[in-house]
C-alpha positions as a LaTeX table, in Angstrom:
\begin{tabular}{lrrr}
\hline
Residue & $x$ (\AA) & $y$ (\AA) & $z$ (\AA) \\
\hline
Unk1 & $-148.72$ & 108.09 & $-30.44$ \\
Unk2 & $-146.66$ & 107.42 & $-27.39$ \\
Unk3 & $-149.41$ & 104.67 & $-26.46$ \\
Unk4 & $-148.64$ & 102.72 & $-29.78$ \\
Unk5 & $-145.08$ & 102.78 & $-29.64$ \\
Unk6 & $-146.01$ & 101.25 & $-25.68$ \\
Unk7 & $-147.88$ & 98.33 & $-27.30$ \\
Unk8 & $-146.10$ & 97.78 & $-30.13$ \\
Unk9 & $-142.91$ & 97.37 & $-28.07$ \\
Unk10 & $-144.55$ & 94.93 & $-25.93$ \\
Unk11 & $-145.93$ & 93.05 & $-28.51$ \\
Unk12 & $-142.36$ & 92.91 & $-30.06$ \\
Unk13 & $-140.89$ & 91.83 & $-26.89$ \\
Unk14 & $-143.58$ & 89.28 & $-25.64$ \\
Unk15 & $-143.35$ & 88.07 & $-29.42$ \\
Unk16 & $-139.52$ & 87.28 & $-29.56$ \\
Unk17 & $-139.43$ & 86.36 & $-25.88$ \\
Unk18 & $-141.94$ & 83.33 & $-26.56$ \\
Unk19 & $-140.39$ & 82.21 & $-30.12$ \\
Unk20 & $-137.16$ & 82.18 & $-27.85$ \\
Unk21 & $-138.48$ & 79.85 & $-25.39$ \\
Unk22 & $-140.05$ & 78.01 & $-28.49$ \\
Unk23 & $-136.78$ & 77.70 & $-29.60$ \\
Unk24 & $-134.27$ & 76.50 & $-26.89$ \\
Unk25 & $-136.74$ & 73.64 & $-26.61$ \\
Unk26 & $-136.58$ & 72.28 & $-30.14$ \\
Unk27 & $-133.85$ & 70.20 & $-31.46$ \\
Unk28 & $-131.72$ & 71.95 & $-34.07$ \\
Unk29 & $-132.45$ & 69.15 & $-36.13$ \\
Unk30 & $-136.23$ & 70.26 & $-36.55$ \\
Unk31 & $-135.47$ & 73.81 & $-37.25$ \\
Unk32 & $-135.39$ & 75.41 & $-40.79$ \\
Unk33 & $-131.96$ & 77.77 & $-39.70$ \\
Unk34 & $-128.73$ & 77.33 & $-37.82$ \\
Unk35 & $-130.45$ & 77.47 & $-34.38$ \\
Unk36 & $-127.74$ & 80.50 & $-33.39$ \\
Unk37 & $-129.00$ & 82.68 & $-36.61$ \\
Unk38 & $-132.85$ & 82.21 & $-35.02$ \\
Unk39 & $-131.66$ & 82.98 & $-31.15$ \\
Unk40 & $-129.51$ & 86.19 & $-32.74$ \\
Unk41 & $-132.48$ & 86.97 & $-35.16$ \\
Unk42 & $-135.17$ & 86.84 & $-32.06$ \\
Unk43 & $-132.78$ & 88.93 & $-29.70$ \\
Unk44 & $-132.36$ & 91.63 & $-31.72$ \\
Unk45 & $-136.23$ & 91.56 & $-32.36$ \\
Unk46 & $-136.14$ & 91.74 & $-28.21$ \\
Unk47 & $-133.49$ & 94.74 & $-28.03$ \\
Unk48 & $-135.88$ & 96.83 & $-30.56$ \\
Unk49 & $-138.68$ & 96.09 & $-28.52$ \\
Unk50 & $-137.00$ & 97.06 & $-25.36$ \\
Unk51 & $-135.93$ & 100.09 & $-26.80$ \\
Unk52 & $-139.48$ & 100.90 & $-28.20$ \\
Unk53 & $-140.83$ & 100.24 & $-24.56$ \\
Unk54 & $-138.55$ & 102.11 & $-22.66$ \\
Unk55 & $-138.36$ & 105.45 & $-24.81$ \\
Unk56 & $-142.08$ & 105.34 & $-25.36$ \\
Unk57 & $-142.20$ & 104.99 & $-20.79$ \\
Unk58 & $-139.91$ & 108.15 & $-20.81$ \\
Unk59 & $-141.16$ & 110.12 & $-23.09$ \\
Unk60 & $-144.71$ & 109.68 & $-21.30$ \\
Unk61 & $-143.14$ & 110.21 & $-17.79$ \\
Unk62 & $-141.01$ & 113.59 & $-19.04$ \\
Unk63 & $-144.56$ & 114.53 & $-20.92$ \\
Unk64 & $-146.38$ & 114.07 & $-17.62$ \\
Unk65 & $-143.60$ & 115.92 & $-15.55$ \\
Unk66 & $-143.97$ & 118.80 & $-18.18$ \\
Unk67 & $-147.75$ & 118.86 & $-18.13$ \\
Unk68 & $-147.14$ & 119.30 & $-14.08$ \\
Unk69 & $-144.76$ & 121.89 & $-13.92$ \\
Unk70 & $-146.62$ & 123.74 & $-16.46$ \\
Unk71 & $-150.28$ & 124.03 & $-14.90$ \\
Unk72 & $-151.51$ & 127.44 & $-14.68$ \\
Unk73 & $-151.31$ & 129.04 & $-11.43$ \\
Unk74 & $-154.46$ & 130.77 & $-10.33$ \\
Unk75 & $-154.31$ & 133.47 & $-7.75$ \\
Unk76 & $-155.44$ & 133.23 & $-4.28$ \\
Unk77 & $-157.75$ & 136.30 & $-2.86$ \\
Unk78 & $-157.24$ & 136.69 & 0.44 \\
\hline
\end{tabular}
């Protein structure tokens, strides 16, 4: 689960990060919208999938910090 919200959030963010560069280079003239409606539109798009990125990164680094400090301990026989 933690691997899809990974790839979804960079497919959000490589998504709005390339219609943003798409954008800035097109006159406003071309564009269907306000050009400042699209640029707010496509960086909210690239604050959710920032967010999705970075708690998915977390929550596989505190799961793999868990997993470590929770290994069974075997006993040594001297």
């Amino acid at each position: 689960m933690l691997w899809l919200l990974y790839w979804i959030g960079i497919f959000i963010l490589t998504l709005a990060l390339c219609f943003l560069i798409k954008i800035s280079n097109t006159e406003e003239d071309e564009l269907p919208f306000p050009k400042e409606a699209i640029i707010r539109a496509l960086t909210f798009l690239t604050i959710i999938g920032s967010i999705f990125l970075l708690v998915s990164q977390a929550s596989m680094r505190c799961k793999k910090i868990y997993e470590e400090q929770n290994k069974p301990v075997f006993f040594k026989q001297n």
